[in-house]
C-alpha positions, 0 to 999 in steps of 0.5 A: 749470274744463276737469278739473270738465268733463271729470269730469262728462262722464265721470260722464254716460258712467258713469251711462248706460253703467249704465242700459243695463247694467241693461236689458241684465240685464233682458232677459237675465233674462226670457229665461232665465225663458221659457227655463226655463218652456219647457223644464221646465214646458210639455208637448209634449202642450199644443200648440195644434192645429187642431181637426178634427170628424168625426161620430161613430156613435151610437144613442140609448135610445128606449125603456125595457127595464123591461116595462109590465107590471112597473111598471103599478101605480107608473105608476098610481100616479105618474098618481094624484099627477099628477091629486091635485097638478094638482088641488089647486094651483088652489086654494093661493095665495101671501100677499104681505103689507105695511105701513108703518113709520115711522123717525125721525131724530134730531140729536145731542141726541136731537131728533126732525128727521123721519120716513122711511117704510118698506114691510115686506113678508112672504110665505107661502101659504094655502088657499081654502077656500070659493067665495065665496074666503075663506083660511086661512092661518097667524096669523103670516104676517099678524101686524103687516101691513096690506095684503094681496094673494094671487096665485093659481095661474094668476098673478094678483094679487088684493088680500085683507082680513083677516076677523076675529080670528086664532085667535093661539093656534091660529096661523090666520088668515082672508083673503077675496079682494076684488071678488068671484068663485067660486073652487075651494076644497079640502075639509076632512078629518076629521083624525082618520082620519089614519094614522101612514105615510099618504102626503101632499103639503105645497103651498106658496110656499117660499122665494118661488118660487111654488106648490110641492109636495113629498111625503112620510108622517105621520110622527107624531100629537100632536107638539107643536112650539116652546111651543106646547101644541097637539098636530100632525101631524109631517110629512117633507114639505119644508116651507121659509120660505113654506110657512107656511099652505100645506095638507097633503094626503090622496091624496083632495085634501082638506086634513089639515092647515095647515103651520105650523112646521119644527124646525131643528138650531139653526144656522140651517138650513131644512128637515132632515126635521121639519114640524109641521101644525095638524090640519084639525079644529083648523082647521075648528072655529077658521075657523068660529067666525071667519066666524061670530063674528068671533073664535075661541071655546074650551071652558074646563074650569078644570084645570091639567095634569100633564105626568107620565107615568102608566105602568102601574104608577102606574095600576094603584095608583090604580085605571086600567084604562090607562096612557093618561090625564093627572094634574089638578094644580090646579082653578080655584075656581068652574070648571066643573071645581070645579063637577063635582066634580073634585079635584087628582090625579085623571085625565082619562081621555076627553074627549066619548068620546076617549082622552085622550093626553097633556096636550096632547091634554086641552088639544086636546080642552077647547078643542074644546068649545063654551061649555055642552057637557057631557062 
């Protein structure tokens, strides 16, 4: 009995003669590190030292070395955009837009249990167009919404109401304010005076950041962008989500076009340098026809249009004077095509005394027509 105490009392001794060994490493251990650390890799240079200030000699540029009278055009010139811009934004809003969805919960047999009901919302721009506060905007940004509110530039929400039936085709569409007022609005161009490499502004609601403006030329006519068979303006102005019914504007403040889509590389990316524009003539005659019939009304000839291209050659064996022309493919039965005389293979060379391009400039000018004009 006395040898199993003694044992035991010599294994406590053992056990905690050990536990202080360990400790004893542990702290020998770390202050080996610290000693290391501090001798190869601290830098003498990194010591702390008392901070001291003392004002340093200085002179600032108060004035530029560039003459005035070496640059007085281009200050004109940045004063001209200055006042255009200044000028065009009152009348460019952003169109917030909204509707209900209803969401319906099931059990685990498919039953339907309740309805959750969610706001959607949307946004994009538009212009006023008229005193009595009509917009115009795109078709897309409104499609599948019902409430509708436009903040102006000096940042008052005011509630909107659709008017008429968007031109689904065109992709225009006609807000007019609520409650009433006079409201500023911006003229309509005549579109076809646009230049390729004319300067312009595109003003907008990008990306939700309110009334924006971004500058740059036209750089083609008569593109045609996604399946659309429209012909439009191609822009390098930054046009971004949002900017979708803002206009595009001359340096005479008047609206050229209405922005209405972007080409993207296809991964996803906004702005890479191509915005597309509905012309202001496109635009003008669809509002109009709007505002005065409720609904958009199109010229209807009873063709079907070659995309082949003429070129000289193949104009020269069917007798063209130009190249510039566009192949009929089909002719409807009883059109006013077939009722003019017209027959598949031959070409469209003008339309009411414009030069027919392409196939989508035929479409652009037919559907320019009114319902009995004769060409």
């Amino acid at each position: 009995m006395i040898f199993s105490q003694h044992v035991a009392l010599l294994d406590m001794k053992r056990l905690i003669k050990g536990i202080f060994s360990l400790i004893a490493l542990f702290f020998i251990t770390y202050g080996l590190m610290r000693g290391v650390k501090w001798l190869f890799l601290n830098d003498s240079k990194e010591v702390a030292k008392p901070v001291t200030y003392r004002p340093e000699t200085y002179t600032l540029q108060e004035k530029t070395t560039i003459k005035d009278k070496g640059v007085e055009l281009l200050n004109r010139l940045d004063k001209e955009f200055t006042y255009i811009a200044e000028n065009a934004v009152q009348s460019v809003v952003s169109v917030h837009t909204s509707t209900e969805q209803l969401t319906y919960y099931r059990d685990l047999f498919g039953r339907v249990r309740g309805v959750i009901p969610k706001e959607v919302q949307g946004q994009g721009s538009g212009a006023i167009i008229s005193k009595e506060g009509h917009i115009v905007t795109n078709a897309h940004v409104i499609e599948g919404f019902t409430e509708f509110t436009v903040i102006t530039n000096d940042g008052v929400e005011r509630k909107a109401e659709l008017v008429g039936k968007p031109d689904e085709l065109l992709d225009i569409a006609v807000l007019k304010i609520v409650g009433g007022g006079e409201y500023k609005p911006l003229p309509l161009a005549d579109s076809d005076q646009v230049r390729i490499g004319q300067q312009v502004l595109a003003i907008g609601n990008p990306l939700g950041l309110g009334e924006s403006i971004s500058k740059g030329i036209i750089s083609a006519k008569n593109r045609t962008y996604n399946d659309s068979s429209h012909s439009s303006f191609q822009t390098d102005a930054a046009i971004n989500r949002g900017n979708s019914g803002g206009p595009l504007i001359n340096l005479k403040g008047e609206i050229i076009g209405i922005n209405v889509a972007i080409s993207t590389d296809g991964a996803g990316a906004g702005w890479i340098g191509i915005g597309f524009s509905i012309p202001s003539n496109e635009v003008r005659k669809s509002i109009t026809e709007i505002l005065e019939r409720g609904q958009p009304v199109r010229g209807y000839l009873g063709v079907g249009i070659s995309d082949q291209h003429i070129n000289p050659a193949k104009a020269k064996q069917i007798g063209l004077q130009s190249h510039i022309a566009t192949l009929v493919s089909t002719v409807s039965p009883d059109s006013p095509a077939s009722r003019a005389g017209v027959l598949p293979g031959d070409c469209l060379v003008k339309i009411k005394n414009k030069p027919v391009i392409n196939s989508a400039s035929a479409i652009k000018l037919i559907q320019s027509t009114s319902p009995g004009e004769t060409f």
